[in-house]
Each structure stands twice: as C-alpha cells, then as structure tokens.
Residue, then its C-alpha position, 0 to 999 in steps of 0.5 A: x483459486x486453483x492457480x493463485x494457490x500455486x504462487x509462494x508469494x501467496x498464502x492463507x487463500x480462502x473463498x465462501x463462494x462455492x457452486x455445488x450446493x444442491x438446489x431445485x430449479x423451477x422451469x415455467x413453460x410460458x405458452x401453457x401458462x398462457x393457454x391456461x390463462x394463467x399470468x406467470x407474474x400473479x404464478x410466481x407471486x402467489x408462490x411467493x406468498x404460498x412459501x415464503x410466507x407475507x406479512x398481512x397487518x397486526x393487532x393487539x388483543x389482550x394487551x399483546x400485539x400480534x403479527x398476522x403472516x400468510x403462508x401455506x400450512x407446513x404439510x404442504x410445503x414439507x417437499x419440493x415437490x408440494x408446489x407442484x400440487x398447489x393451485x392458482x386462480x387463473x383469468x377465468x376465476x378456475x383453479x389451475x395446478x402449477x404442474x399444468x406448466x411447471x416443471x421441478x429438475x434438481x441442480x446445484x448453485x452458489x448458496x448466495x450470490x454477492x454483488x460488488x459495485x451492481x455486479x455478481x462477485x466472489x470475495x476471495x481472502x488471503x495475505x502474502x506469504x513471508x518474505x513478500x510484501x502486500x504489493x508483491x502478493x497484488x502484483x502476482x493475482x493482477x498476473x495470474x488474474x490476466x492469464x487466468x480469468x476469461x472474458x468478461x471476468x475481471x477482479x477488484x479490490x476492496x479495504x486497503x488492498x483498495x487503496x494500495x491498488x489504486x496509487x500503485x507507484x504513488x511511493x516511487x514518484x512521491x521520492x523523485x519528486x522529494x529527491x528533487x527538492x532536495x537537490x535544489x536546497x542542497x543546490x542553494x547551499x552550496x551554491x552548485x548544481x554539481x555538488x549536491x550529487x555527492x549527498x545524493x549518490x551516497x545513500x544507495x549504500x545506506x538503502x541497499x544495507x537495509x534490504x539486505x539485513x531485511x532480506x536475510x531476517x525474512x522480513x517483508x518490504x511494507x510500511x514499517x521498513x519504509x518508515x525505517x528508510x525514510x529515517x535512514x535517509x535523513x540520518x545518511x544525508x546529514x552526515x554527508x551534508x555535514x562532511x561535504x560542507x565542511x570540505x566546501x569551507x576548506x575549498x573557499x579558504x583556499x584548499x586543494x580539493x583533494x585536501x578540502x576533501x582529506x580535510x572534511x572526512x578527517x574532521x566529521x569522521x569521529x562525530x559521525x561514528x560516535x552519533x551512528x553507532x549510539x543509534x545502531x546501539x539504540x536499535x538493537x531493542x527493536x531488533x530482538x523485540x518480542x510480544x505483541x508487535x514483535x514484527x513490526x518492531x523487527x522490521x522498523x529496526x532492522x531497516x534502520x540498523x542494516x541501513x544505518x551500519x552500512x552507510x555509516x561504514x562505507x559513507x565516511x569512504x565514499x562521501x569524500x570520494x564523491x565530493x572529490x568527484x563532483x568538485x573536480x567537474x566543478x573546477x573553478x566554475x561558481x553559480x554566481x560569476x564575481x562573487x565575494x566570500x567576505x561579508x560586507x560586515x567585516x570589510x565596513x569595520x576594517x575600512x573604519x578601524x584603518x581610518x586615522x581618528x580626529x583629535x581634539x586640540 
C-alpha cells in the first residue's frame, strides 16, 4: 500500500485489512495436558461452549417458543483472564483448571481474516488517477506487485479489473485481425493487394488527432474514447474508400495516375467536408456535455471530434498521395491477367444492334 501510494497513475487506495488490533493469544502446553489427562480437543470445545455460547434444543410454552443456549454466566467470563479459572473434566472424571496448562500473552492481529480462492487475502481498493485509464492503473500494481511482494505473496483481481486482467491485449489482436479482414475486402474490390494500403495507412492521422485532443482535455483512454475510435474509423475509411475508388474509376477509363488521383480528391473533396463537418458540428454537444455522465460524454465526443477534425484535414491531402504511392508500385500489373472491364452485357447488345435485320418482302 505504501509503494502503490506513491505512483500517480493511482488514487483513492484504501484497505480494511490492518494488524494491530489488540488481541489474547491462548498458549497450550500440550505435555501438561496430557500429564493431566486432559484431551486438548474436549479443552478447546468446552472453551467454546463456556464462551461462545451453544445452542441446546427449544420449546414452547405459553404459546412462545424459546431458544435453550449453554454459556457461562457473564461474571465469569467478564476478563480475559476468567478462562483461566474455569475448570474441565479430565480422563479420570477430576476438575482440571485450564491455567494447570494455558497460558494468556496479549498480541495484536488482523480483526478478520478474508480468504480468496481457499487463500488468506486483503482486498485492496482504488481508481486510476485522472488522465490514466483502468489499464494503466493494472499495469503500475503488476509492477510495483513484483518489486514490492515477497515470496510467497502474489495479487489477484476480482470485478471487471478480473476480466480486464485477464484478456490483457485481447483489444490490440482483436483490431489486427479486423484490420486483416478489411484489406482482403478492400483487396477484393479493388481487385489489388497493393491498393487497399492506401485506405489503411490514412487512418493514423485520424487516431493520433483523437488522443491528442484526449490528451489535452485530461481525459483517460477507456471504454467510451475507444467506441468513439472505433466510429471514427469507420467515418475515415469511408471517405478514403470513396476517394481511392473513384481514382481507381478514372485509372480503367484510361487516366494517368496522377490525374486518377488529381481526379478523385477533386471530386470527393466538397462531400467529403460537407458530411465531416456536419458530424464534428454535431459532436460539440458531446463535448461541452454537463450532468450526469458528463465524462462519459466528453470522452466519446472528444475521441470522435479530435479524430474526425484531423483526418478529415489531412485525409483529403494524404489519401490521394497514397493512392499515387500505391498504384505506382502497382504499375500496370492486375490481380487477374487478361481481364476485360466491359460487361459481357453491353458487348451482347452492341453485337446484335450492328446486325443488319431481315425484312419481309
């Protein structure tokens, strides 16, 4: 607790457990137990039953049901020091006082021991500090866990942290894979294994501008900002996947790829502010959100605006000059060798409307 009190990514750390509260530790010396014939289970039970109380049987009299307990009579269980002045019955049927072979020593101890899956625990509680997320706060006590705890001791989690813990970075192989799938659908609409990098590598600038206003409002990366990325994503690669197809368009009709590409931006580029804009307009609510909730709001817009602002900006520049990249590399190579843009459609009506028709004589 000490050295987790020291990191800031922590705060609001607080622990029931403590070991100083004043107790009697009862010492038995087994050997004069047994010199006396004294059985130290029967010593310990009847203990039990002299302080703790038992409970017997019940009755009803009077129409009222009554609870029959065994217990020792309050005087004489008032100190500590009364059980050393109670007897029990040996194996000869003699009275033997317990301080023939007990022992009181006054200690200190924990009020209460808690036990978490069969083993001895403290639960310890806390939030991250503001700016950090809930991973950053689970990542620092695994660190200062593993500096800090000897051996023997390790930490466990319970409550979402549990879950959080355990997927660890589920999130980052979840995205690859997502990632992946994508390009092999934009490498099937394109028809291009080349292409589809120039959608991919224009939503960094979109991502960076989000953690950037994030960061500059001290707002943490958790749950609600990584909605609000997983929108802009799909905001950001529409716009490219709409610029780049209209580019790949003007390449088969015969276009230079610099013009395919001149060509594209030029004709996206006035959709494409007007629909980003309207949706960064439309987050400022979000953004200057007050109430219940308030952060959740803030974070979700800000994610989605930062990003959105950014990449809109910088996509209009940077998407063309990708796509120039990438068909370059390109070059005149195509996925399916011989193929033929014109559909099969058009070149079956022109064949019959050049034709010369019978006529009827």
């Amino acid at each position: 607790m000490a050295e987790l009190k020291k990191r800031k990514e922590l705060s609001g750390l607080f622990a029931f457990y403590s070991a100083k509260y004043p107790q009697y530790e009862i010492f038995v010396d087994k050997n004069l137990a047994m010199q006396k014939g004294v059985s130290v289970g029967d010593a310990m039970e009847n203990l039990n039953i002299m302080i703790g109380s038992t409970y017997e049987q019940g009755f009803i009299r009077f129409n009222n049901y009554y609870k029959v307990y065994t217990q020792a009579g309050p005087e004489f269980r008032k100190q500590p020091s009364d059980i050393l002045n109670m007897f029990i019955k040996n194996d000869h049927g003699e009275m033997v006082p317990y301080s023939a072979f007990m022992t009181i020593k006054k200690t200190q101890g924990p009020n209460e021991i808690s036990r978490y899956n069969l083993y001895i625990s403290s639960l310890i509680n806390g939030i991250p500090a503001k700016g950090y997320s809930s991973g950053d706060a689970i990542n620092v006590i695994k660190e200062v866990a593993a500096k800090t705890l000897p051996r023997g001791y390790d930490i466990a989690w319970e409550g979402i942290s549990y879950d959080e813990a355990r997927r660890g970075n589920e999130a980052l192989y979840l995205l690859l894979v997502v990632i992946f799938f994508v390009y092999l659908i934009l490498a099937a609409q394109y028809e291009s294994f080349i292409l589809p990098f120039a959608v991919l590598l224009s939503l960094p600038p979109g991502i960076f501008g989000s953690m950037l206003l994030l960061k500059t409002m001290g707002l943490a990366n958790d749950v609600y900002a990584q909605v609000g990325i997983i929108m802009l994503v799909g905001l950001l690669g529409k716009n490219a996947v709409l610029i780049v197809e209209f580019a790949v368009q003007k390449r088969n009709e015969g276009a230079t790829v610099l013009q395919a590409a001149i060509e594209g931006a030029r004709a996206r580029f006035r959709p494409i502010l007007m629909t980003s804009f309207a949706f960064i307009a439309g987050l400022i609510p979000l953004v200057l959100a007050t109430g219940p909730g308030a952060v959740g709001n803030h974070t979700i817009g800000a994610s989605a605006l930062g990003g959105m602002l950014f990449g809109t900006v910088f996509g209009v520049i940077i998407v063309p000059g990708l796509y120039y990249i990438f068909a370059k590399l390109q070059g005149d190579r195509k996925l399916i060798r011989d193929e033929d843009h014109n559909p099969l459609s058009e070149d079956y009506v022109q064949s019959h409307t050049n034709e010369p028709s019978d006529t009827l004589t």
